[in-house]
N, C-alpha and C positions, 0 to 999 in steps of 0.2 A: 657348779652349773650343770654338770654329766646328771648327779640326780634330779634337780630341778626340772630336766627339762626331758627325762625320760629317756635318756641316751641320745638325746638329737646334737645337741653339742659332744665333744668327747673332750675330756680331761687330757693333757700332756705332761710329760713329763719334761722339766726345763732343762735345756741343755746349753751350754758355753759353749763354741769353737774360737779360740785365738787365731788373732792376725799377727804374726809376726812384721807386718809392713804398713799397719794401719792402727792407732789407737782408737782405743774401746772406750765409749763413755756409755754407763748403765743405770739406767734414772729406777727405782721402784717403788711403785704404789702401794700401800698394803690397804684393803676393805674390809671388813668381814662384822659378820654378825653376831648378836646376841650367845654367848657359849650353849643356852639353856632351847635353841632355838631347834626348831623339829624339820630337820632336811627329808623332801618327800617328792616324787613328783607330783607337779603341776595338775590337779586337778581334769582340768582341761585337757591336757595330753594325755590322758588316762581311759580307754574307749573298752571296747568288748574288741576290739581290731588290732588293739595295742595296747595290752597289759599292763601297767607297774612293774618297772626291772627294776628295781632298787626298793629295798625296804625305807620304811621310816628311820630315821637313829636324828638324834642329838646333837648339836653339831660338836658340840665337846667330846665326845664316845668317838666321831669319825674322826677330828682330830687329833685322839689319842691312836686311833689307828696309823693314822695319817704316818705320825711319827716311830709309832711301832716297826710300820715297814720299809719306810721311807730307805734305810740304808742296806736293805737288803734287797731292792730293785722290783721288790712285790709291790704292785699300787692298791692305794687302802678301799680303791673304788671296787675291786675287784669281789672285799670283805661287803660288802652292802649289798651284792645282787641279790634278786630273787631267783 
């Protein structure tokens, strides 16, 4: 979504904190698109006022990044800017 929309959203990184005095119930969604699909911003978000920070890439290419860096605390969004 950080690419799509040109850095207006920002990507997080998830994080757990336990309750020792409260149980945890954690439901997860998973969505995602076509592997072969071209992540870019939005067109529209794109001006002479507000450049393109993030290159084009594939979503299969970012999510090998993804997992690349994922355990070294580097985020893959960082591998995409311009």
């Amino acid at each position: 979504m950080q690419i799509l929309s040109n850095g207006f959203f920002k990507s997080l990184v998830h994080r757990v904190v336990t309750n020792a005095e409260k149980e945890r119930l954690s439901l997860v969604l998973v969505y995602t698109l076509e592997l072969e699909t071209e992540l870019e911003p939005v067109s529209d978000l794109v001006d002479d006022k507000r450049p393109a920070r993030y290159m084009k890439i594939k979503l299969h290419d970012y999510m090998e990044k993804y997992h690349d860096t994922y355990a070294t605390g580097t985020l893959a969004i960082d591998g995409v800017k311009i």
